[in-house]
Steps between C-alpha positions, in 0.01 A plus 500: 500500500655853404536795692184700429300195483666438850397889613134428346466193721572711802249755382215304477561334825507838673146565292354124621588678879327813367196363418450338876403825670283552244308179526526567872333836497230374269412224777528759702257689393272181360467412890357819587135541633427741227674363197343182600154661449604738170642258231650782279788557704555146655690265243727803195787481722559189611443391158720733327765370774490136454557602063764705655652228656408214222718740209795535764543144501448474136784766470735285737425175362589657118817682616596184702464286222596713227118491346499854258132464411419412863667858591325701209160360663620593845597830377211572332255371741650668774489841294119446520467358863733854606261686272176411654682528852547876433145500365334331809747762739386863307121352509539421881629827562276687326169353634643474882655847528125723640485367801132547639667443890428805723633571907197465791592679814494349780542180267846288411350378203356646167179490349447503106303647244396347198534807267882591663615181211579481195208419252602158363528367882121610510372366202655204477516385875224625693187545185193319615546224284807425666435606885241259541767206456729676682288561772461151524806447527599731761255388714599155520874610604639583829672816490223630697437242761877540577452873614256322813799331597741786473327766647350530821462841615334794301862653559704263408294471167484847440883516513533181271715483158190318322501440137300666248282203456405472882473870517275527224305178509461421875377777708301776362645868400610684821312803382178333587520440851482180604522424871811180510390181632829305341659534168202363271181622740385848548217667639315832538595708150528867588474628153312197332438770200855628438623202263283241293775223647328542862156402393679194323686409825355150617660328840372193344867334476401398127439822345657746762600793254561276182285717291657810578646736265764524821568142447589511131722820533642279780571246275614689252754653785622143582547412121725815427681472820577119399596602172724796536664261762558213194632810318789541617618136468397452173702894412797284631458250284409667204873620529668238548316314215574764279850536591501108443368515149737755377800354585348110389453707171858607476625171606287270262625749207829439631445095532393571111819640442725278669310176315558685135893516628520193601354371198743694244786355716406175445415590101142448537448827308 
């Protein structure tokens, strides 16, 4: 095996490892309570990484064994798989950067509105035809059962780090006035009138405030906050798979080069 073929093998190794936090942060984010429910966001990435990580060892096993049609695939393929990579991280981006979240005083946590995101999130998550399955869903997880077990006091609640999704979907807006019983029962609305969420507000445990407009800002909150978190390691690896391709490029022209030599030394051509 040459030099640059040699150099190539290394490359695509250090792409294979590349592609691992990807597929990582795309089960990552699959396992979530709320890309669990919305099926748009739950599968691009780690599917994107496992291609990722299948061209890699395409690339190694073609340097390794000297295959030159094996490392034109690789090369192109991976030119596509980088491609849609960049693709997928602008559209991310775009559609997570409003951020509905807004401060409470007296209150650790945030509360969300639906018209503070961007309008894809809106259309294409929470539209009717869509929040009734994802209601389901929602209901039938435990993200809000957990806060019961977490939370005891009304001021150690108040003070708590919750997540968009429990702020949003579990207790009703603050604004409304509900007296605290625990996390997921309130009582007694002081201003019953000042939101259409605190009509909605249920303490049956099934429907609580699942069919909120609070709840699907709040789950548009958790969504963007999970994403811009995946954001940064697929930025990482972006570069370092571009990096990788454009020196695999320079070294499979080179392998090119060094078979033609080799070739007119041994009066081939």
């Amino acid at each position: 095996m040459g030099v640059s073929n040699n150099v190539t093998a290394i490359l695509n190794f250090v792409a294979f490892l590349a592609a691992i936090p990807i597929i990582a942060s795309g089960i990552w984010l699959a396992n979530k309570p709320d890309n669990e429910c919305t099926h748009y966001f739950r599968w691009p990435v780690v599917i994107l990484g496992a291609l990722i990580l299948l061209v890699a060892l395409a690339g190694f096993v073609g340097a390794y064994w000297n295959r030159p049609g094996l490392l034109a695939f690789y090369l192109c393929c991976m030119a596509i798989l980088i491609g849609l990579l960049l693709i997928l991280l602008v559209f991310a981006f775009i559609v997570t950067r409003p951020d509905g979240g807004y401060s409470v005083p007296g209150r650790g946590y945030k509360e969300y509105r639906l018209d503070g995101f961007s309008a894809w999130l809106r259309d294409h998550v929470t539209n009717s035809g869509n929040w009734d399955k994802i209601r389901t869903c929602l209901a039938e997880s435990d993200f809000c059962p957990k806060l019961n077990l977490n939370y005891i006091s009304a001021d150690q609640f108040f003070a708590a780090h919750i997540s968009p999704l429990q702020s949003g979907c579990c207790k009703p807006p603050t604004a409304c006035g509900y007296g605290y019983v625990n996390p997921t029962l309130w009582v007694n609305p002081a201003n019953p009138a000042v939101d259409p969420d605190c009509l909605l507000w249920n303490n049956d445990q099934t429907l609580l405030c699942y069919n909120c407009n609070s709840c699907k800002a709040g789950l548009l909150g958790n969504l963007r906050k999970e994403w811009r978190k995946t954001n940064v390691i697929l930025i990482v690896a972006v570069v370092v798979l571009i990096w990788v391709y454009l020196i695999a490029c320079s070294a499979f022209k080179n392998a090119q080069t060094e078979d033609l030599f080799r070739r007119y030394k041994q009066g081939w051509v």
